[in-house]
C-alpha positions as CSV (number, residue, x, y, z in Angstrom):
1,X,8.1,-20.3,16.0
2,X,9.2,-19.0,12.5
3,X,7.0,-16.0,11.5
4,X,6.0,-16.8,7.3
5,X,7.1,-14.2,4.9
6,X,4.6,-13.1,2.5
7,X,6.4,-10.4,0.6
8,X,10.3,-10.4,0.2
9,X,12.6,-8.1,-1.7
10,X,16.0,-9.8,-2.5
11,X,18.2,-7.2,-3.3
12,X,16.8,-5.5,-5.6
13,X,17.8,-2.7,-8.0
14,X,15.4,-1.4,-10.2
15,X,17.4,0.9,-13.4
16,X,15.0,2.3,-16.0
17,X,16.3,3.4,-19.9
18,X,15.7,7.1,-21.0
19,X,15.8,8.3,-24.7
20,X,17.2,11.6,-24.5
21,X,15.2,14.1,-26.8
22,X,18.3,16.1,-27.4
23,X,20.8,13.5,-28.4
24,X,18.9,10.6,-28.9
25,X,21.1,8.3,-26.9
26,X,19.7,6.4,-24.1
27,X,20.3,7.7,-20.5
28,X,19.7,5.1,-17.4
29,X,18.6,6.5,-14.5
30,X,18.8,4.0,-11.0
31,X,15.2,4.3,-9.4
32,X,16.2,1.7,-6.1
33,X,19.4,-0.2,-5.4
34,X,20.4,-3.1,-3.3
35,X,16.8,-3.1,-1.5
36,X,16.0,-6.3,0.5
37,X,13.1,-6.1,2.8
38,X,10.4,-8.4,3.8
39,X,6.9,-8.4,5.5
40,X,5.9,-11.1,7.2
41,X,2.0,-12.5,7.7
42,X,-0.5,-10.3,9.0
43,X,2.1,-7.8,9.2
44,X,1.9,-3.9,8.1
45,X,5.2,-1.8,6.9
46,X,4.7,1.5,5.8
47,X,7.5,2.7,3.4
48,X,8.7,6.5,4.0
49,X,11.2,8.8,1.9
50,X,11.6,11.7,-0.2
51,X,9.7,12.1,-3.4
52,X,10.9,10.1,-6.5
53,X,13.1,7.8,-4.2
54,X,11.3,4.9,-5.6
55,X,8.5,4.1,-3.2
56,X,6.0,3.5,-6.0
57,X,8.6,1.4,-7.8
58,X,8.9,-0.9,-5.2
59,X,5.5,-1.7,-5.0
60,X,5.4,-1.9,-9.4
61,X,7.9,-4.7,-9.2
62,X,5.7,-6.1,-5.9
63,X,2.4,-6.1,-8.1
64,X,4.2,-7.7,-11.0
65,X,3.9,-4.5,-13.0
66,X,7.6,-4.0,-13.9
67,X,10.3,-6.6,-13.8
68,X,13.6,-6.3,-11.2
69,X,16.7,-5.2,-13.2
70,X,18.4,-7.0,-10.5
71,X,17.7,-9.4,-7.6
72,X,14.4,-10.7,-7.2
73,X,10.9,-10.3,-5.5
74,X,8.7,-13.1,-4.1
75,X,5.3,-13.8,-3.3
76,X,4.3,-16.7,-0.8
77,X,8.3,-17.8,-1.5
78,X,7.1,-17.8,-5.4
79,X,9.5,-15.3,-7.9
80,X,7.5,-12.7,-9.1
81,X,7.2,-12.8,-13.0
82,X,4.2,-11.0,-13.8
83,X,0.7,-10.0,-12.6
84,X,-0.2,-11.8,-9.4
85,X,-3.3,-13.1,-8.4
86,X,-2.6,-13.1,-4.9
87,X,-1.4,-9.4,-4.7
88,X,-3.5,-6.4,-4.9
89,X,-3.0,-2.8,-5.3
90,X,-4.7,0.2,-4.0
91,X,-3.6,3.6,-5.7
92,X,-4.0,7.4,-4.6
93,X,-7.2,7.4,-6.6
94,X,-10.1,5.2,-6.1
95,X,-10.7,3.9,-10.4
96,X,-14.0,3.3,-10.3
97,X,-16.0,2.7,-13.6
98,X,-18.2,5.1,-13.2
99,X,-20.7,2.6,-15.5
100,X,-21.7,0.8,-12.4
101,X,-22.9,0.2,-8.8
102,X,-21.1,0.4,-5.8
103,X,-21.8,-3.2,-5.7
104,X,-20.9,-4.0,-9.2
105,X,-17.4,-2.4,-8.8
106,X,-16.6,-4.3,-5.7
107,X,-17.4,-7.5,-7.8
108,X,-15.2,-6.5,-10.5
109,X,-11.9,-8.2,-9.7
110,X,-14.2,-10.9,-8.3
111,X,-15.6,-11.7,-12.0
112,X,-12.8,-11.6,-14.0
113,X,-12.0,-14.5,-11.7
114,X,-15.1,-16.4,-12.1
115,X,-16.5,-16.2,-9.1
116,X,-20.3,-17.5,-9.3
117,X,-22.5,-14.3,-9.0
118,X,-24.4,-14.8,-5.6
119,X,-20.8,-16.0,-4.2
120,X,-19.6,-12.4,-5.4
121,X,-22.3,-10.6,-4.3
122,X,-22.5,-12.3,-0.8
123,X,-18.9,-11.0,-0.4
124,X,-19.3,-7.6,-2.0
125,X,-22.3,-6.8,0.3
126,X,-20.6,-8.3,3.3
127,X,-17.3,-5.9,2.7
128,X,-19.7,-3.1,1.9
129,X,-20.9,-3.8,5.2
130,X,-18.1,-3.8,6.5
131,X,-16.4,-0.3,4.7
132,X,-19.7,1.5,6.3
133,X,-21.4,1.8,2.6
134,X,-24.3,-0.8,2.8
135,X,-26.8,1.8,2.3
136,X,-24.8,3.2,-0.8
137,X,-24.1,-0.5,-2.6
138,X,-26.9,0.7,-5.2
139,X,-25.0,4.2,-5.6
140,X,-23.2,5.2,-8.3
141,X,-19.6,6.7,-8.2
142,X,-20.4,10.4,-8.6
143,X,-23.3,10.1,-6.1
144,X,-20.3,9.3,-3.3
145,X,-17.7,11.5,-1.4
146,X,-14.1,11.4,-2.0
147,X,-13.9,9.6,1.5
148,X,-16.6,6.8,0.5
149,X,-15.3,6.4,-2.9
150,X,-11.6,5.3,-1.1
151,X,-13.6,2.6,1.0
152,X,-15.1,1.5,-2.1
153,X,-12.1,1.4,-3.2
154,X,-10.4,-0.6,0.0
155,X,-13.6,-3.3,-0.3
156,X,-13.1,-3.8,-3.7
157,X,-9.5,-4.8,-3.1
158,X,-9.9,-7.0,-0.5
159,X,-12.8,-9.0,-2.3
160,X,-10.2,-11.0,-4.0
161,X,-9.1,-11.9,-0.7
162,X,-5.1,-11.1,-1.3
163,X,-2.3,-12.8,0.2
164,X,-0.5,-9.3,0.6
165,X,-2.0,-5.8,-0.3
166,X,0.1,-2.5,-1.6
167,X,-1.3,0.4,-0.9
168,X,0.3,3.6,-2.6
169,X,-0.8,6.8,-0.6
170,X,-4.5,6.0,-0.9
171,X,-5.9,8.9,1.0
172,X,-3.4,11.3,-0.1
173,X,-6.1,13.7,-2.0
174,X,-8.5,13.6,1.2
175,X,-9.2,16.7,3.4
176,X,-7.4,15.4,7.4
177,X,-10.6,14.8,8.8
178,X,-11.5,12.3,6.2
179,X,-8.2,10.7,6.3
180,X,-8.1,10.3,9.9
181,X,-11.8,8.5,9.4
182,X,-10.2,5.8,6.7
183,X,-7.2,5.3,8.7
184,X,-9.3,4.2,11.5
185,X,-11.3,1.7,9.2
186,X,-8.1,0.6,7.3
187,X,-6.3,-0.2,10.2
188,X,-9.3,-2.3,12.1
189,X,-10.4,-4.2,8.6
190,X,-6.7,-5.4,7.9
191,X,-6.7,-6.6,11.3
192,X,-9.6,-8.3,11.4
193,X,-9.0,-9.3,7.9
194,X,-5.9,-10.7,9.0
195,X,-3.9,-9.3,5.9
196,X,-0.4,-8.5,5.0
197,X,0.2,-4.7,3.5
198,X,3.3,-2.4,2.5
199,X,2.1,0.9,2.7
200,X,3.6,3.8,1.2
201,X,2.8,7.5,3.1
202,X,4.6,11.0,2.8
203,X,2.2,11.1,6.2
204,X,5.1,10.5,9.3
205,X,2.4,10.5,11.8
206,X,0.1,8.0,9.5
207,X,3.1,5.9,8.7
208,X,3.0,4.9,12.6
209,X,-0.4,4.8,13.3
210,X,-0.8,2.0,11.4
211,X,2.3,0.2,10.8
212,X,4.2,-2.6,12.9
213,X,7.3,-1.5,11.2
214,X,7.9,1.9,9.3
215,X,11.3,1.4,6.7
216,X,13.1,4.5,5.8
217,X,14.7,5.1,2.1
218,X,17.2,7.3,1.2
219,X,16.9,9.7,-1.5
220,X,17.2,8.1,-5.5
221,X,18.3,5.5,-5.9
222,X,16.7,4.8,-3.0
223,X,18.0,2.1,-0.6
224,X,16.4,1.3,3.0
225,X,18.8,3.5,5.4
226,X,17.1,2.7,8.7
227,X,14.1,0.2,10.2
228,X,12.1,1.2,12.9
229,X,9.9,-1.1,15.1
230,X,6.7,0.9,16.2
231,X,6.2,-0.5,20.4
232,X,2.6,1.5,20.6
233,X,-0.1,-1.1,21.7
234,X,-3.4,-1.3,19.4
235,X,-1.9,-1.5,15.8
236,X,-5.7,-1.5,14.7
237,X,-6.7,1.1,16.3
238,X,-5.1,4.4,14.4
239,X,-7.1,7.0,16.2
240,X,-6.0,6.2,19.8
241,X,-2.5,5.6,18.5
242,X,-2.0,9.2,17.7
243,X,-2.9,10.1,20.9
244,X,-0.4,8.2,22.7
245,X,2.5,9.8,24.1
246,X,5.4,8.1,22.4
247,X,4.5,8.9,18.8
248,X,6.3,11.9,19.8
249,X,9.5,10.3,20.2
250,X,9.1,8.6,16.9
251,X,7.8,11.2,14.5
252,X,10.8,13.8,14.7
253,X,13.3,10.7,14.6
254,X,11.7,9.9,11.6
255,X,12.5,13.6,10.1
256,X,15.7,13.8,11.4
257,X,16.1,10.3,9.2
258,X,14.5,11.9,6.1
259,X,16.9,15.3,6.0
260,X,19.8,12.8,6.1
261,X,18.6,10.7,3.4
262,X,18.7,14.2,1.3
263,X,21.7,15.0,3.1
264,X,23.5,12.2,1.3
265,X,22.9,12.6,-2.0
């Protein structure tokens, strides 16, 4: 049975214009080149690779934010032209308007799409629920932790209920502990949830805790120099995956993988 493809990259290069401050001409600069990945349903991929390889770019073009310069992107077999409604993106930091609730912020996305209000609020309280923050869904932003603001964060993107969510190192700024905590909850609610996500980490050992498949770029441009299948059991349960013995046979291959992606600059 054919597996359905939520996200595709069709050979994409991404080339961005520079005005130089010395000159004035323009200088181009190649962020990604000749990438073609795809994630299939319910699947999770974590990208890995050196800084500035294009990781973030990736998941621009995914989100609609910036246009291919070649090849293309689709959504649901749909070319990506613009902002998507059935994409969401979750960033290193959390972006809530410090103005309102817990609650209200977690409705956000749902009322810019006109979602009746006790519809939204149902599903805001249920994903609250969920994310561990009931108690706090009357809270305002500065009354939480950096940790509680990042799962208001995650419920708030998964209240539009998205076809395929990109996550860009979103616990990043938090102490290990914390991040070991989120991982947990990420990785059991986009199972349950049943979602598709591309992750981007700098975090090897995060990067196969939660992923089906981790993809490897190269230094800029970046291109995907290897694609690794991660054969751990319980893909939604992060903790007990870093325990197991074999994510010691794939966290130094995945270094070894990252110095030659410098290496070949």
């Amino acid at each position: 049975m054919t597996t359905e493809i939520r996200l595709e990259f069709r050979d994409v290069t991404k080339r961005f214009r520079n005005r130089n401050a010395e000159n004035g001409a323009d200088a181009e600069m190649t962020a990604v080149e000749h990438v073609s990945l795809s994630v299939t349903d319910g699947e999770v991929v974590s990208l890995i690779g050196p800084s500035g390889c294009g990781k973030s770019t990736l998941l621009n073009m995914g989100s609609g934010l910036e246009p291919a310069s070649e090849g293309e992107v689709l959504v649901d077999a749909e070319r990506v032209t613009g902002p998507n409604a059935h994409v969401a993106f979750m960033l290193q930091k959390d972006l809530l308007l410090p103005w309102r609730t817990i609650r209200e912020n977690v409705e956000f996305g749902l009322e810019i799409q006109r979602t009746a209000r006790p519809e939204r609020r149902d599903r805001a309280l249920r994903l609250l629920d969920r994310c561990r923050l009931s108690e706090f869904a009357d809270h305002f932003p500065h009354q939480l932790s950096g940790g509680m603001r990042q799962r208001a964060a995650l419920a708030r993107t998964l209240a539009v209920d998205p076809t395929v969510l990109l996550l860009d190192e979103p616990f990043s700024a938090l102490d290990a502990q914390t991040k070991m905590v989120l991982q947990q909850d990420l990785g059991q609610t986009l199972a349950e949830e049943g979602k598709t996500a591309l992750f981007i980490t700098h975090d090897l050992v995060e990067s196969v805790a939660l992923s089906d498949r981790v993809l490897v770029m190269s230094a800029r441009p970046g291109r995907i120099i290897e694609e690794i299948d991660i054969d751990i059991p319980d893909r939604d349960q992060p903790l007990a995956r870093r325990q197991h013995p074999e994510i010691g046979r794939y966290v130094p291959h995945l270094m070894d993988l990252l110095h030659v992606g410098e290496a070949r600059l």
